[in-house]
C-alpha positions in Angstrom: 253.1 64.6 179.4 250.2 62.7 179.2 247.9 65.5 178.2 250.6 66.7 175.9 250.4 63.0 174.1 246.8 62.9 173.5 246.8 67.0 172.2 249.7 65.5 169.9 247.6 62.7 168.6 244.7 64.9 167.9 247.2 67.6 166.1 248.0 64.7 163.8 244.7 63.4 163.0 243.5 66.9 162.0 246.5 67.6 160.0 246.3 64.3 158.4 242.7 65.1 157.2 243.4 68.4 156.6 246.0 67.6 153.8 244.2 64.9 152.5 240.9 67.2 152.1 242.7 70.1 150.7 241.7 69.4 147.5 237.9 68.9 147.6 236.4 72.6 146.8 233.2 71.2 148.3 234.3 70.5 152.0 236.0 73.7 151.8 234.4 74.6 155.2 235.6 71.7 157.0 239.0 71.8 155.3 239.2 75.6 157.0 238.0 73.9 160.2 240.5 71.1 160.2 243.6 73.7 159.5 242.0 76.0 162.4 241.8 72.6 164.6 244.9 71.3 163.9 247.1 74.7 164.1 245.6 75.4 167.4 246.3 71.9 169.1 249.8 72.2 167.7 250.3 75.4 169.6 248.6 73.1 172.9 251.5 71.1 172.2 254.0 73.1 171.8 252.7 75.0 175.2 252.5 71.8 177.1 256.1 70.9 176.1 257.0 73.9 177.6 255.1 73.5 181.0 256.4 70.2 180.8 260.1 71.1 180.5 259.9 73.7 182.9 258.7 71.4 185.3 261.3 68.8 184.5 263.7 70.8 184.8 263.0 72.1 188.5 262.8 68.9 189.4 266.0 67.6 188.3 268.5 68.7 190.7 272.4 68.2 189.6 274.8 67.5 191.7 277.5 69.2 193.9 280.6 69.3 191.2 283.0 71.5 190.1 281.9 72.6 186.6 280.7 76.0 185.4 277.0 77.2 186.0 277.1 77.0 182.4 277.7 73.5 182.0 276.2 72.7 184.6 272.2 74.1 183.4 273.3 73.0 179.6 273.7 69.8 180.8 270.4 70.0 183.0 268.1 71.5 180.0 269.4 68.8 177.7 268.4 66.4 179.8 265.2 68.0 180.6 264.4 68.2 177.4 265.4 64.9 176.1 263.0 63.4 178.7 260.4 65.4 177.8 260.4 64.5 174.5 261.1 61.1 174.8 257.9 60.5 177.2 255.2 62.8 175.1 256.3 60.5 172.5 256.6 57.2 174.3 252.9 57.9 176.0 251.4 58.9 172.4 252.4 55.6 171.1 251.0 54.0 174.3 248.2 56.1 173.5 247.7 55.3 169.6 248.3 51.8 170.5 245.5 51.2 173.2 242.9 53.9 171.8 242.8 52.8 168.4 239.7 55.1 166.3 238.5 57.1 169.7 239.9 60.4 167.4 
């Protein structure tokens, strides 16, 4: 999750200058980088997430009930993947607030 954070914060500072460069003809060059950068950390992301959740997910074990397999996984994904969430985001505010300029 960690990793996932800081890719996350470095997705946002790219696409944060590459909207507020779009318009400068000269710097079209680094514009073009800046998308490039910024599209390929947000697929990083959105891979991490994934590896993240998956591992989550294996390691939440529910418990003996009665309920259908069905509810039973639905109820383990949504809970994997509310924690996933929640931490990336938690540790890239922990991030932003304790690396402040290191983009």
């Amino acid at each position: 999750m960690a990793i996932s954070a800081e890719y996350f914060l470095k997705y946002l500072w790219w696409s944060a200058f590459y909207s507020g460069s779009s318009g400068f003809a000269s710097h079209s060059q680094q514009v073009q980088s800046a998308y490039a950068r910024s599209n390929t950390y947000f697929w990083i992301v959105i891979a991490l997430e994934l590896l993240t959740l998956v591992l989550v997910w294996s390691a939440v074990k529910p418990r003996a009930n009665n309920s259908s397999g069905f509810l039973s996984h639905g109820a383990r994904l949504a809970a994997s993947l509310t924690f996933t969430v929640a931490g990336t985001a938690l540790l890239a505010l922990v991030l932003a607030w304790i690396q402040p300029g290191v983009r």
